[in-house]
C-alpha positions in Angstrom: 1.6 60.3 -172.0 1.3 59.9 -176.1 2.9 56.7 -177.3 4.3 56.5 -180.9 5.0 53.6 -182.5 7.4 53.9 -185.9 10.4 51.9 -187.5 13.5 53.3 -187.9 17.1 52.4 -188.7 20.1 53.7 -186.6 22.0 56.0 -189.0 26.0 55.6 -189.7 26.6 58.2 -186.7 24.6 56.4 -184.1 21.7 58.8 -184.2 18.1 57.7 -184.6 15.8 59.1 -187.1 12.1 60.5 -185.9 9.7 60.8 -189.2 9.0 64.3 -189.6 4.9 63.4 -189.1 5.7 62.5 -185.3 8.0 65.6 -185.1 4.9 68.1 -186.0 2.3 66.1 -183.9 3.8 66.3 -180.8 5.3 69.6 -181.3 9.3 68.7 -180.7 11.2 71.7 -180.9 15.2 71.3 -181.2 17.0 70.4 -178.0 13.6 68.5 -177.0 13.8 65.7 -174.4 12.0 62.4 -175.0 11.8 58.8 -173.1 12.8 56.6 -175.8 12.0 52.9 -175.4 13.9 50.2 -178.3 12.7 47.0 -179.6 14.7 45.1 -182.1 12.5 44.0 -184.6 14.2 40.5 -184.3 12.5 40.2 -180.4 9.0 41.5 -181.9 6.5 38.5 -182.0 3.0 39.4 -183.2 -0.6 37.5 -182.8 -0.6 34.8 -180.5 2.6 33.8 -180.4 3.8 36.6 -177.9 2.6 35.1 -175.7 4.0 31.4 -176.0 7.4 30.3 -175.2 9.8 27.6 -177.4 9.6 23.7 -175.6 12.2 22.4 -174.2 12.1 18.8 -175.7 11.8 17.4 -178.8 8.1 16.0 -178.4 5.8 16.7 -181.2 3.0 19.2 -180.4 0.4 16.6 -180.6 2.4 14.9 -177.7 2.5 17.5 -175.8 -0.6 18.5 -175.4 -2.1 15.1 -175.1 0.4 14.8 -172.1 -0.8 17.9 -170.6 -4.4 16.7 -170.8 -3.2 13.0 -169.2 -1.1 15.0 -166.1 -4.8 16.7 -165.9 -6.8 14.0 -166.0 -4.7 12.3 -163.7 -4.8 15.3 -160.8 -8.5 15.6 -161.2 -11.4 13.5 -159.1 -14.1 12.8 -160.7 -17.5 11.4 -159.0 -20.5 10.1 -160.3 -23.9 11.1 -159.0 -27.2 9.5 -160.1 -29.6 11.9 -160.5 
C-alpha cells in the first residue's frame, strides 16, 4: 500500500480536498474508496522532539538531567580492579 502525504483544509461542506497530482498518480476514479488517516497539524511534532514528552515539574533542564545521572550513579556498583 502507497502512502501520500499532503495538507489540506476541510472545505465549508465538510469535504476534504485531494490535489489533483495524487488523484492522477494513483489512478482514483469517481466513487473511489480510500483509507483515510487525519493528523491535525497542531499534534504534528517534527525532529527530535517527537519523540520526547513535556515534564511534569518545574525543574530546569539542567536539573533534571543532572538528577537522572545522580538516581544512576546511585543504582550502579562500581569496583576497582588493579591490573
Amino acid at each position: 500500500m502507497e502512502i501520500f502525504e499532503y495538507f489540506t483544509e476541510i472545505r465549508p461542506d465538510g469535504y476534504l480536498a485531494v490535489p489533483k497530482e495524487v488523484i492522477k498518480k494513483i489512478n482514483l476514479k469517481p466513487h473511489s474508496k480510500l483509507r483515510i488517516s487525519i493528523l491535525p497539524i497542531e499534534t504534528e511534532k517534527k525532529g527530535l522532539i517527537c519523540f520526547s514528552g513535556k515534564w511534569q515539574d518545574d525543574r530546569e533542564a539542567n536539573k533534571i538531567v543532572e538528577d537522572l545521572y545522580n538516581s544512576r550513579n546511585k543504582n550502579t556498583r562500581s569496583q576497582r580492579i588493579k591490573l
